[in-house]
C-alpha positions in Angstrom: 137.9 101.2 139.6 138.4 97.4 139.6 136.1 94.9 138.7 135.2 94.2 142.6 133.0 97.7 142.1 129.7 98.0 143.4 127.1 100.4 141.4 124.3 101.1 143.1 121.7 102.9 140.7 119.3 105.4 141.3 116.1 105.2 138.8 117.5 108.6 137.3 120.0 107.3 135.5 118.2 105.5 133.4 116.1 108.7 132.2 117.7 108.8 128.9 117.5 104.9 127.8 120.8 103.8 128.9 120.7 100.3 130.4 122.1 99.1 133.6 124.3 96.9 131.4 125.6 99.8 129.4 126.6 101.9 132.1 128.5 98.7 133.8 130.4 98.2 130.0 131.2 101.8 130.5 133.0 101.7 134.2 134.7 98.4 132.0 136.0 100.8 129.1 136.8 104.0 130.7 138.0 106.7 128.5 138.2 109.6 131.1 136.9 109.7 134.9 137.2 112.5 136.5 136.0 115.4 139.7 133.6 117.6 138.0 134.9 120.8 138.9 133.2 123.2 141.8 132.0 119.9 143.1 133.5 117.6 146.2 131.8 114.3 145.4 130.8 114.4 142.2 131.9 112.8 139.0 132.2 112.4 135.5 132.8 109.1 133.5 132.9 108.5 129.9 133.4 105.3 128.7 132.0 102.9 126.0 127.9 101.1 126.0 127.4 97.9 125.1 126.8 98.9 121.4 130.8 101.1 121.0 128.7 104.4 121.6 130.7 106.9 124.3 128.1 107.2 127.2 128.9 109.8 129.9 127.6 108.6 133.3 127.5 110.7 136.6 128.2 109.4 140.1 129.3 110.1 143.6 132.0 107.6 145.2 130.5 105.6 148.7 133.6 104.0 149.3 136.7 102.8 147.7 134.5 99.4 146.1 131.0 101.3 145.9 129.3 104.1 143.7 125.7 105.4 143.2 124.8 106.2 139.2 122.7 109.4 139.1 122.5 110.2 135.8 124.0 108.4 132.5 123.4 109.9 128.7 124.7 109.5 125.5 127.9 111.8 125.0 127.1 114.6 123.1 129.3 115.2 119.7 130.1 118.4 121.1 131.8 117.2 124.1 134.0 114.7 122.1 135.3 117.0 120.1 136.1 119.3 123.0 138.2 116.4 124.5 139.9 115.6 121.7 141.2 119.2 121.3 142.6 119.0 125.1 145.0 116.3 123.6 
């Protein structure tokens, strides 16, 4: 995603505190983005808030300069240590 990316946000994704600007510092310090599997248009980003905590935010791609945020957390401790055994 370049810097040219526009996120559209739906009020969802800020259901569990994270902040518009956290979930922009995220698509700015991607760690993994990726097709969630079973799903055509749906994805998973994890990638950095504006504090260094991993947030994992949830979108579907409009176009190639263009996504809408669904859903954005905190990563869970769990997850990361299941990615860090894929490596």
């Amino acid at each position: 995603m370049g810097s040219d990316l526009e996120i559209i946000f739906r009020q969802s994704a800020f259901r569990h505190g994270v902040t518009e600007a956290d979930i922009r510092w995220a698509f700015n310090t991607v760690e993994l983005d990726e097709l969630i599997q079973g799903f055509e248009n749906k994805y998973r980003l994890l990638g950095f808030n504006t504090k260094g905590n991993m947030i994992e935010v949830l979108y579907n791609l409009i176009n190639d300069h263009r996504v809408n945020v669904f859903h954005a957390f905190p990563c869970s401790d769990t997850f990361i240590k299941t990615l860090s055994k894929k490596e």
